[in-house]
Each structure stands twice: as structure tokens, then as C-alpha cells.
C-alpha positions in Angstrom: 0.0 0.0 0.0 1.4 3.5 -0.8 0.7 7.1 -0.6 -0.9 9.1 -3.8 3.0 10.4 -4.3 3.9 6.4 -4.2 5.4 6.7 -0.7 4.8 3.2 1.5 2.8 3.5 4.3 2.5 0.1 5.9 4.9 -1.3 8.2 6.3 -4.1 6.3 9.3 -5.5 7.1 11.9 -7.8 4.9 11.2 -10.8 7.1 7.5 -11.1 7.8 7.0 -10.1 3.8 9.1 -13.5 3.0 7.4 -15.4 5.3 4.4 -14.9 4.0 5.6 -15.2 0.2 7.1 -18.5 1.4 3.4 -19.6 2.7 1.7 -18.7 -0.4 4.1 -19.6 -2.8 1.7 -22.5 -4.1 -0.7 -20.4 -5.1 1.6 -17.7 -7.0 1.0 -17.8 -10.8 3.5 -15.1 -11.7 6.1 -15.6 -14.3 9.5 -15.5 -12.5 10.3 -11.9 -13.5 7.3 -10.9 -12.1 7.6 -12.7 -9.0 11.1 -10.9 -8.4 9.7 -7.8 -9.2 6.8 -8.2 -6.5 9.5 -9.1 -3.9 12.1 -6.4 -4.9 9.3 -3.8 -4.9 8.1 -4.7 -1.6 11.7 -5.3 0.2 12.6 -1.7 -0.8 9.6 -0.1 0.3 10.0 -2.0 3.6 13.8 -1.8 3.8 15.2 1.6 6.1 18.2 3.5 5.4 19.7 6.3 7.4 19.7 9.6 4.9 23.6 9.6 5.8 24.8 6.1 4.3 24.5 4.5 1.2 21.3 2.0 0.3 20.2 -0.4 -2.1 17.0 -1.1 -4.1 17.0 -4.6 -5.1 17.9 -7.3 -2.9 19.1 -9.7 -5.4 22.5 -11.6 -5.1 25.9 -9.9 -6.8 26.7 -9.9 -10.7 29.3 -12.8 -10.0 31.3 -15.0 -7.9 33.2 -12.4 -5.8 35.7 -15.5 -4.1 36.6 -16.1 -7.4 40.3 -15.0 -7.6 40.4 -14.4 -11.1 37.6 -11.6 -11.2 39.4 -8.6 -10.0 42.0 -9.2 -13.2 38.5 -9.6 -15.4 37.2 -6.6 -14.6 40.8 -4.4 -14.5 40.6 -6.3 -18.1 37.4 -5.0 -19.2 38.3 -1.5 -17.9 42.1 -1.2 -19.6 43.8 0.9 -22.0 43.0 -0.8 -25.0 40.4 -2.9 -23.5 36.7 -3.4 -24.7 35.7 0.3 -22.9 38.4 1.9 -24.8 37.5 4.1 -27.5 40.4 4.4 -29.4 40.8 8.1 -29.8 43.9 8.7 -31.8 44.7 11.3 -29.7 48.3 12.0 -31.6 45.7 14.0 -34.0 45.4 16.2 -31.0 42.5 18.0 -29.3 41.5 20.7 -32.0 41.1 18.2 -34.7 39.0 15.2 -32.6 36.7 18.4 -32.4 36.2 19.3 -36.0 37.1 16.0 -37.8 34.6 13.7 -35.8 35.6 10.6 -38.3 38.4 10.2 -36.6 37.0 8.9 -34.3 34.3 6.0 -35.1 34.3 4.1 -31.9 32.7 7.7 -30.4 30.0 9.5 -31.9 28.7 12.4 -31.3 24.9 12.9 -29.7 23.8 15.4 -31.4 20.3 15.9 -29.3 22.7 17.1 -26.2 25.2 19.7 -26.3 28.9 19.3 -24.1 27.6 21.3 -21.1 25.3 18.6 -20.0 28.0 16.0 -19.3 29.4 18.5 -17.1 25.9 19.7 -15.8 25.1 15.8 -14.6 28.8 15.8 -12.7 27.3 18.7 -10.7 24.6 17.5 -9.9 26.0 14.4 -8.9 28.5 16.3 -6.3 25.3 17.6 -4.8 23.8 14.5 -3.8 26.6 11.8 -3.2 30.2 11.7 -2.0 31.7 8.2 -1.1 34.5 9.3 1.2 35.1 5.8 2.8 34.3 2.9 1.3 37.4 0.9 0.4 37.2 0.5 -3.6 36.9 -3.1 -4.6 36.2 -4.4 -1.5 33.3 -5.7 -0.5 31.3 -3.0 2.0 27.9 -2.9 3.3 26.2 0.2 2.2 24.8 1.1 5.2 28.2 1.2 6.9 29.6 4.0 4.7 28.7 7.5 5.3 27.6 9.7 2.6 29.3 13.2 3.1 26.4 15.0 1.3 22.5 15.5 1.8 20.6 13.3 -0.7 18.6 15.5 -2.4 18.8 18.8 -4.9 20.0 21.2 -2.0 23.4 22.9 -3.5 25.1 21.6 -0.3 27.8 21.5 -2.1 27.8 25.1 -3.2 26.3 26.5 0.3 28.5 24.1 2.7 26.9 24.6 6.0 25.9 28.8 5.5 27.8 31.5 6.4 27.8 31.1 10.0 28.8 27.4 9.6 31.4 27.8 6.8 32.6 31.6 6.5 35.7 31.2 5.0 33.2 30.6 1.0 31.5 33.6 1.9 32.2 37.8 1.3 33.4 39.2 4.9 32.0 42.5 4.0 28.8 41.1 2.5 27.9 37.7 4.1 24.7 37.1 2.5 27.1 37.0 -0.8 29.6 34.2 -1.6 33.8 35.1 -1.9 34.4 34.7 -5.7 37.7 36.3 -7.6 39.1 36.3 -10.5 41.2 34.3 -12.9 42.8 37.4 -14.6 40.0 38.2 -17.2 36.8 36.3 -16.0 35.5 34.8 -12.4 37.5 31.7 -10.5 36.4 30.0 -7.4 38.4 31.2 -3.9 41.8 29.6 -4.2 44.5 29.3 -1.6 48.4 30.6 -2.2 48.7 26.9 -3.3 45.8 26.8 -6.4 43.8 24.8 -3.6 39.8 25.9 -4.5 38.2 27.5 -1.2 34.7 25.4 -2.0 32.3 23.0 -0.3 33.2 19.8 -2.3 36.7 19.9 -3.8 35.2 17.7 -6.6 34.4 20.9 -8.1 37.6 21.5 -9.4 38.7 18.4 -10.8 38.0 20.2 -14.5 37.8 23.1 -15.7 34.0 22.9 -16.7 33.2 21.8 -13.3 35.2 24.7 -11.5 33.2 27.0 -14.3 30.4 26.0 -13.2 30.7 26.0 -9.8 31.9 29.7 -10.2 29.0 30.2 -12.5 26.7 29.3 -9.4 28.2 31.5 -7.3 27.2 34.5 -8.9 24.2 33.1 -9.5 23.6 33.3 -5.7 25.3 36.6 -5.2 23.1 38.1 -8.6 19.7 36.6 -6.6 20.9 38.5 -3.8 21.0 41.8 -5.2 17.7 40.9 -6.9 16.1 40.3 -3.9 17.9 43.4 -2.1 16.2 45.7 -5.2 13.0 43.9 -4.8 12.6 45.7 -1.5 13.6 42.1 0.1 12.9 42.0 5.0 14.7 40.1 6.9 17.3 37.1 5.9 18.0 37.8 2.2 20.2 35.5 2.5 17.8 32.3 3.0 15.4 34.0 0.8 18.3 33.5 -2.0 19.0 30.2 -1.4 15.6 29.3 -1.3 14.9 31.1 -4.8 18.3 29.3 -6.1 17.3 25.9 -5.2 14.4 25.8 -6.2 14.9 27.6 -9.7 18.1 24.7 -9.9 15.3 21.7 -8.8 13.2 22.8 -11.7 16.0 23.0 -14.4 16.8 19.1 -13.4 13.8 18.6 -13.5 12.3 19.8 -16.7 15.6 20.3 -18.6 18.1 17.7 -17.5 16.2 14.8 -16.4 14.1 14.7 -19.9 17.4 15.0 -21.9 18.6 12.2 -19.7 15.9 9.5 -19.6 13.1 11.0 -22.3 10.1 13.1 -21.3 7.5 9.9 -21.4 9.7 8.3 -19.0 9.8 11.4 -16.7 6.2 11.5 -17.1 5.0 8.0 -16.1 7.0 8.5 -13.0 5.0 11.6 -12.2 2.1 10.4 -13.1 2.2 6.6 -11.7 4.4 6.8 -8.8 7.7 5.4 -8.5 7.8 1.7 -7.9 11.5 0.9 -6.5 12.7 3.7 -5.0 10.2 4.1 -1.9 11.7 5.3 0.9 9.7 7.5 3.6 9.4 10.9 3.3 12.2 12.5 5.2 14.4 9.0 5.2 15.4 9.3 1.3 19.1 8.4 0.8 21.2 7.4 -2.5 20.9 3.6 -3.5 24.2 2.2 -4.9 22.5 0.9 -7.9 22.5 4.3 -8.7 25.8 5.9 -7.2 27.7 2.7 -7.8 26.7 2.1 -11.8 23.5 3.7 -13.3 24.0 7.3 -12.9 27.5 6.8 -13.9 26.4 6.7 -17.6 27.9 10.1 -18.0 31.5 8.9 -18.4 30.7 8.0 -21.7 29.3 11.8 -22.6 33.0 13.1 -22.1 34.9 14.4 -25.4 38.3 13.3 -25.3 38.9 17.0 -25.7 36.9 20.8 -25.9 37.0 24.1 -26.9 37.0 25.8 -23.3 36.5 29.5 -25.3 36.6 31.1 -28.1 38.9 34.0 -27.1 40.9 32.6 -24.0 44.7 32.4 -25.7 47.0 35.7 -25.2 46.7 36.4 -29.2 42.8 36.0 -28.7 42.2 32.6 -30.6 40.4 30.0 -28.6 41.5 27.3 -25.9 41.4 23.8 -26.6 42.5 21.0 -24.4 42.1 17.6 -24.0 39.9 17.2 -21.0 43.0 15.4 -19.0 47.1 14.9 -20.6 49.6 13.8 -19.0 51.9 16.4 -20.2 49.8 18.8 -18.1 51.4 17.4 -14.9 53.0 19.8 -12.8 52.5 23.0 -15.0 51.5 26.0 -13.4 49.1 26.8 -16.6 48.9 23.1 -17.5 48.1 22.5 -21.3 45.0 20.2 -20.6 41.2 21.2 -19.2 42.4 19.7 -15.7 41.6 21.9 -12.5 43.1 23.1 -9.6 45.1 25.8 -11.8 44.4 29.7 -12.4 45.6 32.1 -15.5 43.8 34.3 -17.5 43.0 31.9 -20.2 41.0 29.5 -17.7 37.4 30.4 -18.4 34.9 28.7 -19.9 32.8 30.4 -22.6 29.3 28.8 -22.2 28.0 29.2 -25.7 30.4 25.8 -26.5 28.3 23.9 -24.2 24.8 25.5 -24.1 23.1 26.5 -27.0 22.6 30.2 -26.9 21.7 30.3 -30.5 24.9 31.5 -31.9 25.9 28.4 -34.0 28.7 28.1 -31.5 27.4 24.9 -29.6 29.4 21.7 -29.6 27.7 18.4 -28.6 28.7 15.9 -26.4 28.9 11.8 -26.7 26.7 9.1 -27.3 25.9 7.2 -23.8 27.6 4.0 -25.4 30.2 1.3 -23.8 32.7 3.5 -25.5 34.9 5.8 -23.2 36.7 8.3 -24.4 40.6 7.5 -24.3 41.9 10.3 -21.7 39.5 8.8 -19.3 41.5 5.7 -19.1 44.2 7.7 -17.6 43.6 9.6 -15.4 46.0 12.4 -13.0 45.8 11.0 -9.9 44.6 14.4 -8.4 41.1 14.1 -10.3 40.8 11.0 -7.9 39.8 12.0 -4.8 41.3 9.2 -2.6 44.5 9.9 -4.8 45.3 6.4 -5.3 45.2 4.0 -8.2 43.7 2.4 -10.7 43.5 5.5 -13.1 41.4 4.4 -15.5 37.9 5.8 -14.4 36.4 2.4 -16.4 38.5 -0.1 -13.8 37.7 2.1 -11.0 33.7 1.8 -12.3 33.9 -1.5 -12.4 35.8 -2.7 -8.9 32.9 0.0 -7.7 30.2 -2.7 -8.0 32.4 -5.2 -6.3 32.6 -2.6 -3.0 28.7 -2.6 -3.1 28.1 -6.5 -4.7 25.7 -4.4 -6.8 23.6 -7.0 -8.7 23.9 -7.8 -12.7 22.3 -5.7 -15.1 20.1 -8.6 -16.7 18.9 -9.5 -12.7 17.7 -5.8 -12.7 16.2 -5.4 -15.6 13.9 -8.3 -14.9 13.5 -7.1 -11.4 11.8 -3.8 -12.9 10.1 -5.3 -15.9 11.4 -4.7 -18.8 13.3 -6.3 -21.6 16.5 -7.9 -20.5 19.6 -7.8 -22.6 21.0 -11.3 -23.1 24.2 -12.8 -23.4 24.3 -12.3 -27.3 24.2 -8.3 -27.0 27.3 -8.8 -25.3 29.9 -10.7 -27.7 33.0 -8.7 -26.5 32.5 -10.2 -22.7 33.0 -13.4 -24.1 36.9 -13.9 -23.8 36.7 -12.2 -20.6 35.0 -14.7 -18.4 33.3 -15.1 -15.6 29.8 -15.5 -17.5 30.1 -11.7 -17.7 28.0 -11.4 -21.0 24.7 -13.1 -19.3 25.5 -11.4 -15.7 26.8 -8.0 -16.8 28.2 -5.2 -14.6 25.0 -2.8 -14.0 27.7 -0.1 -15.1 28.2 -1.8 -18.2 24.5 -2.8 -18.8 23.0 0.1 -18.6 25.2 1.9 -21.0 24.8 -1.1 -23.6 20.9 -0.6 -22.9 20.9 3.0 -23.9 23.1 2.0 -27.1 20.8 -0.3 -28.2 17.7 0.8 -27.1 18.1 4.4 -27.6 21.0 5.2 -30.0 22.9 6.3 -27.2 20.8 9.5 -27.2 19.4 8.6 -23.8 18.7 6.2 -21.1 16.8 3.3 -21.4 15.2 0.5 -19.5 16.6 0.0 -16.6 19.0 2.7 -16.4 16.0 5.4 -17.4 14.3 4.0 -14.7 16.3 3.9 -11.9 17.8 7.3 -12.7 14.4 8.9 -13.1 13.0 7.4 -9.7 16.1 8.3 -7.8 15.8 12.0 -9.5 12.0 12.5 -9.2 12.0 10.3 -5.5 14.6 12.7 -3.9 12.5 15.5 -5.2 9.3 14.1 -3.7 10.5 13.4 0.0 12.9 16.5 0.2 10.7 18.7 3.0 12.0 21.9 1.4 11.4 21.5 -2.2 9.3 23.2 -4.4 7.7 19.5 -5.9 7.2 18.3 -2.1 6.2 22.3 -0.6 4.4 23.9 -3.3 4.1 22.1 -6.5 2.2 24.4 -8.8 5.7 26.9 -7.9 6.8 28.2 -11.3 10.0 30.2 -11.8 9.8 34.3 -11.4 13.7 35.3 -12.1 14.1 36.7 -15.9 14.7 34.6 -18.3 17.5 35.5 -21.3 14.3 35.8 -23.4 10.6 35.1 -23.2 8.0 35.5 -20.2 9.1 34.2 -16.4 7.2 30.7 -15.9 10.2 29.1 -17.1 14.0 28.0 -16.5 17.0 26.7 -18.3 20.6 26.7 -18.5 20.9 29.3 -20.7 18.9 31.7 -18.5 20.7 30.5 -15.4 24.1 31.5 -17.0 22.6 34.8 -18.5 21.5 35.7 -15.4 24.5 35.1 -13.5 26.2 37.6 -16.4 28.5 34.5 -17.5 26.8 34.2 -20.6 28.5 35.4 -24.2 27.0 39.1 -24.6 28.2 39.8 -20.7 31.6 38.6 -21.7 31.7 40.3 -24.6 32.6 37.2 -26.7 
């Protein structure tokens, strides 16, 4: 039994719901997909989960034999340089011409239905609601035993910290309702130390340039709202009254911009229509399952370009800035070469109209959600990894991700929620591998194989789209403080770049935050 949002409201428990599926079992005429989907369903709306530690969804038993010695070397095999995950970028061509000669690179295609910012705009929004600081990586860990250093749920925690009382040293002195924010020599930068260290609530924001833009960008988002307010005639705390209006102007652009990019609009809507059925915790007690922190919501990876165009103007001779997103020749400069973060001169900006479209023909797009990574990802500096230690290839570390959690196979999950399951024959390059790895495939994996076949690559599908889009739309729902959950008809009232208020995107949060092109002046 659930609540009209979908939310359980009977006290059942793991135990007495098995008992009394093992006392009726006779009489169940179910096919055995939809028998594990009745007992999956029920076991996570019964199953509680501090909001502080990691979760899980479906109860079903890992994607393979984890006292298998060999398996560790299967999946840093999958995962390699060269390996199945390994686009192949000839990166010798360098990072201007993988941007404007795309056939040099057939094992990544471009999507054209999303443009480079989003890649980068699903990374944020991941360091918002999830940051595994403990749990030991490829080893197994119970979920509920590892904190979760951020609130689950569309809060900006990451950009706010704990407020200006709690955290004063990311906010103005002289202005506290107003974030610190300085410059990079021609544009905005995030507060850095003597050392280059970024003075921000999660340090994951400057593991890339784009990230660190963006975080900047939402700065002076915050501090524009402010004076907004301030010339509104705004009483009392204008700073709460900003956050407020920032939040909840962020939660709708995930919501109606992102998420239907993501997973499609009919998948966005059936969950808002219908309910979500896996993802039921109570109101107040949501937290972040690892089916989605461990694997599904890791389908970004495969968006990243091997390299960008971080502006159009950036160089000292005013031609543009390109980079791969990480080389290894950027190691140790002081203005390195690549798109890395955690350095500052004047040529370190992002100019937004490469990665949202603000009409100007300038837009680039990302990649296709395949099992294709882009080749700089498989090599990562070791000060993009927060833990600082190896593997470097983001694909390994993926993969050892869903031994920590014994996160179940993709196929198991997919029959778990109902829909098709991809078989062993969609997966032909597991094959030499082992391990029966093309029948019981790495959710990571799996879900990015589902949207390739299933979608194109333009989107999620399946399983992914679905446990992405409840997780999104769930935390949304139980959050006591968001516009869905407090005051759902709520429609945005800051200007827009053009066009009546009622309305929010990326493009007007930029514009508004005067990062766009015409406030640059390029």
C-alpha cells in the first residue's frame, strides 16, 4: 500500500513479507520476472536506510562470484587501455582536430540531441547529492556502513556548505549574504589558496575546468539573486530567501531540462504520473541507493569528449582554448596544457556558448551514452581521484565500484523492474573475458549497452532510465524543502535571457548570472 506520491505506508518489514511469500508460494501464478519484481518492490519499500549512508534497491544476489580469484583481473581487463571500454581516440591527431574532424573517431560518436555542457551539468549534480569518502574500492562494504558526506537530495550543499555562520571562510566578509568569488585574470574563478587549492564545499568541483566554471557560474548566481532580492525591496534574511529562490529555480531545471534530456520526457512523465515503484523510501528518510551511485548514474562517463573548446577568445593572441579534458603532459605546469583543475591564469574560463546553445551556431555536442569511453579517461591524474590512489582508469575504478557494493547484474535488474533484458548475445566482446560476464553483466556496463541499443545512445533506457528517473523524481518528492514536495504548482519568477518568467533553463541560469557570451563580450 502507498501514498498518492507512491510513498509506502504500511509497516512491512523484509522478514514477515518473506514469510508470508514462502506460505503462499503455491498459489503464486506469476512468471519468474514478475515474482522478483513483487519481492524487490516490496523489500525496498519496507527496507530503512539512514539519509547519511549509502542503500540499495533490489535485494538480489551480486553480478558474480566475488571468491573467485580471477575476477578482479577480469574486470581491470574490461576496464584497460586498450580494452573493450576503450575508445580508441587517436589522440596523436590532438585536441582541436578530434573536435572538428569527428571521423576520426568512429568508436565515439557524437549525440547530437545534447550539447557538451550537459556532461558537465550531470557531474554537478551528482557532487550535490553523493560523495563516497570511505568505502574501500573493490572491496566488498555494506552500504549502510559508509557514510555519505552529502544531503541526498537537490540542496546545492555542495555550493552552500553549512551557510555563512557554519562555513565563513566561501563567503564575502563584508557582504555575508554574498559568496567570496575572484578572478582568474579576465573572467571569475572560485576562492583559491596561495597553493591553487579551491576554497569550495566539495573539492570535486575543481577536478576540471568545466566543473570549476560552473561552480563559479553558481556563485554568482547566488550573489546576482541577492542583489535581486535586495532591489525587490527584500525584509529580513536575504540570504535564506536567496537560497531558497536558487534551489528551487536549480530543482526545476533538473527537472524539466536535464532529467528529460537524460531518460526521455515519457519516462519522466510516467513516474510523475504513476508513482515510483523501487525507489520508496519514507518521506524524510530518502538516501542514495548504490545501484544508482555505484553504476546507473555513472552513464555520464561515456558523454565526455576526449577534448573541448573551453572559449573562443581565452589564448594571449585571442584565438580559442582547446584541451584535452585530461594529458599527462599537463602534470605539474602551473598553466597546465589540458582542461584539468586546480590551476588559475587568465585563459582558464569557460565560454558557455560551446556547451549550451545560446543560439549563436557556437554549440558543440557531447557523446553518445555507449560502452565506449573516451581514451583520456582511461588515464587519469591522480589528483582528479579524490582518494589519490590508483587504478587511473575511471572504467576499472567503475567497475571494482560494483564489487565494494556487490551491486547485482544488469540482466537480474532489468527483470527485477520489468522490462526487456539484454541477453548474453548483446554482449559478444564479454565473451573472452569470463566469468559469465555477457549473461551477468556489470550494471555499469549494462546500462550503458541498454541505452546504445535501445536508444541510439541518445538517452537512457530501460533499466538505467528507470532507476535514474525514480532516484531523481523520488529525492524531489521526500525532500521537505522542495518546491515538488512544498508547493508544487511553484513556477519560476527570475528573468529569463528571453521570453516571459514561468520558465528555466541553463541558458537563463548563465545569462542571469552575467557569464553568458554578450556579458563577456565574446
Amino acid at each position: 500500500m502507498s501514498s498518492s506520491n507512491g510513498e509506502p505506508t504500511s509497516g512491512l518489514t523484509r522478514r514477515g513479507f518473506l514469510a508470508g511469500v514462502g506460505v503462499g508460494a503455491a498459489t503464486l501464478t506469476l512468471t519468474p520476472a514478475e515474482a522478483l519484481a513483487k519481492v524487490v518492490t516490496a523489500q525496498a519499500g519496507g527496507l530503512a536506510t539512514a539519509p547519511d549512508r549509502f542503500g540499495r534497491v533490489f535485494n538480489l544476489p551480486p553480478f558474480a562470484d566475488f571468491n573467485a580469484p580471477s575476477l578482479r583481473g577480469a574486470l581491470l581487463e574490461m576496464g584497460r587501455t586498450g580494452g573493450v571500454v576503450d575508445a580508441k581516440d587517436p589522440l596523436q591527431e590532438g585536441p582541436i582536430r578530434l573536435i572538428t574532424n569527428p571521423e576520426l573517431s568512429p568508436n565515439n560518436l557524437d549525440n547530437a540531441s545534447h550539447t557538451a555542457g550537459l556532461t558537465f551539468l550531470g557531474q554537478f549534480i551528482d557532487h550535490d547529492m553523493t560523495f563516497d569518502e570511505a568505502s574501500p574500492l573493490g572491496v566488498v562494504t555494506a552500504p549502510e556502513e559508509s557514510p555519505n558526506s552529502r544531503t541526498p537530495g537537490f540542496d546545492l550543499d555542495s555550493v552552500y556548505g553549512g551557510g555563512p555562520a557554519a562555513d565563513p571562510r566561501l563567503y564575502n566578509p563584508s557582504d555575508t549574504a554574498k559568496f567570496r568569488i575572484e578572478s582568474g585574470g579576465r573572467f571569475e574563478d572560485v576562492p583559491r589558496t596561495a597553493n591553487r587549492t579551491a576554497i569550495i564545499s566539495d573539492p570535486r568541483n575543481d577536478e576540471n575546468l568545466m566543473i570549476s566554471g560552473l561552480h563559479a557560474a553558481f556563485l554568482l548566481f547566488h550573489n546576482r539573486v541577492v542583489d535581486h532580492l535586495r532591489a525587490a525591496g527584500q525584509q529580513g534574511n536575504v540570504f535564506e530567501a536567496a537560497r531558497q529562490l536558487v534551489r528551487w529555480h536549480y530543482q526545476w531545471l533538473v527537472l524539466r531540462e536535464f532529467l528529460p534530456l537524460t531518460i526521455g520526457q515519457s519516462v519522466v512523465d510516467d513516474i510523475l504520473r504513476n508513482g515510483r515503484r523501487f525507489y520508496r523510501p519514507a518521506a524524510g528518510e530518502q538516501f542514495i541507493p548504490v545501484e544508482f551511485q555505484g553504476a546507473a548514474y555513472r552513464f555520464g562517463h561515456s558523454q565526455v569528449r576526449p577534448s573541448y573548446r573551453a572559449n573562443l577568445a581565452g589564448n594571449a593572441d585571442n584565438t580559442p582554448f582547446f584541451g584535452f579534458i585530461f594529458d599527462p603532459a599537463g602534470q605539474g605546469q602551473a598553466d597546465p596544457v589540458d582542461l584539468r583543475g586546480g590551476a588559475r591564469a587568465p585563459r582558464r574560463f569557460i565560454g558557455w556558448q560551446t556547451f549550451f546553445d545560446f543560439g549563436d551556431g557556437e554549440v558543440r555536442p557531447n557523446k553518445r551514452i555507449d560502452t565506449k569511453i573516451s581514451t583520456p579517461l582511461l588515464n587519469l591524474p591522480l589528483g582528479a581521484i579524490p582518494s589519490g590512489d590508483p587504478p587511473t582508469s575511471l572504467p576499472q575504478r567503475n567497475l571494482l565500484r560494483h564489487v565494494t557494493w556487490s551491486i547485482p547484474s544488469g540482466q537480474n535488474i532489468a527483470r527485477a523492474i520489468g522490462v526487456p533484458a539484454l541477453e548474453a548475445q548483446h554482449f559478444p566482446e564479454l565473451q573472452a573475458i569470463g566469468h559469465g560476464l555477457p549473461a551477468s553483466t556489470p550494471l555499469w556496463y549494462y546500462v550503458l549497452k541498454e541505452a546504445e541499443v535501445l536508444a541510439g545512445g541518445l538517452r537512457l533506457a530501460g533499466a538505467g532510465a528507470r532507476i535514474v528517473g525514480e532516484v531523481f523524481i523520488g529525492l524531489l518528492q521526500l525532500d521537505q524543502s522542495s518546491f515538488l514536495r512544498t508547493n508544487p504548482t511553484w513556477r519560476p519568477t527570475l528573468p529569463r535571457r528571453s521570453g516571459a518568467t514561468g520558465d528555466f533553463r541553463m541558458v537563463d541560469l548563465l545569462t542571469f548570472a552575467r557569464v553568458d557570451p554578450a556579458s563577456r563580450g565574446q
